[in-house]
N, C-alpha and C positions, 0 to 999 in steps of 0.2 A: 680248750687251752687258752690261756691269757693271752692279748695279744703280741703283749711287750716279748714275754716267755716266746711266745714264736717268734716274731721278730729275729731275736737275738739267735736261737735256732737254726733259722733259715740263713744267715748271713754267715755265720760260724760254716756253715755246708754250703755256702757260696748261691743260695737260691735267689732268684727274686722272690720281692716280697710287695703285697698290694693290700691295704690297710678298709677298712671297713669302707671308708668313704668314696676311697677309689671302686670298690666293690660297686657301690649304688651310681658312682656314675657311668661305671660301665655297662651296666643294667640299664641304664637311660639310653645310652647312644646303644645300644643293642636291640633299643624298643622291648624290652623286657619287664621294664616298668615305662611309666609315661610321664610320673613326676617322682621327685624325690625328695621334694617339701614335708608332704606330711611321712615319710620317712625319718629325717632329719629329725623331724617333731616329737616322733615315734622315743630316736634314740634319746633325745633330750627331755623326756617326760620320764624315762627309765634310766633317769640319773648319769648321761654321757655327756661331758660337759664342752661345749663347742661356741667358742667365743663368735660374738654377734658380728665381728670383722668376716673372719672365716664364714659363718654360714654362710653371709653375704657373698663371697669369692664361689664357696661352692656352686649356690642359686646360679652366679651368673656363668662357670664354666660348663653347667647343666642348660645356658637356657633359659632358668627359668627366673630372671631379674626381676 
């Protein structure tokens, strides 16, 4: 499913909603994964577009500055 498509879905049905990135950080503070750089890498080699600001905020609420 798109994500945006859920998104709007979930909100419509009152759900919370937690979006890819929240996803991988949650995986980190769960020790699930150990970093989430070459994740990130991952999704932006495969065309997900995440401005150099942002990565930067993600890295450092992960950790990993």
């Amino acid at each position: 499913m798109d994500e945006r498509a859920g998104r709007k879905l979930a909100q419509t049905l009152a759900l919370p909603t937690i979006g890819t990135i929240g996803i991988l950080l949650l995986a980190k503070e769960e020790r699930i994964v150990s970093e989430i750089a070459p994740l990130l890498d991952d999704l932006i080699d495969q065309g997900t577009w995440i401005s150099p600001t942002f990565y930067q905020q993600i890295l450092q609420m992960a950790g990993e500055e």
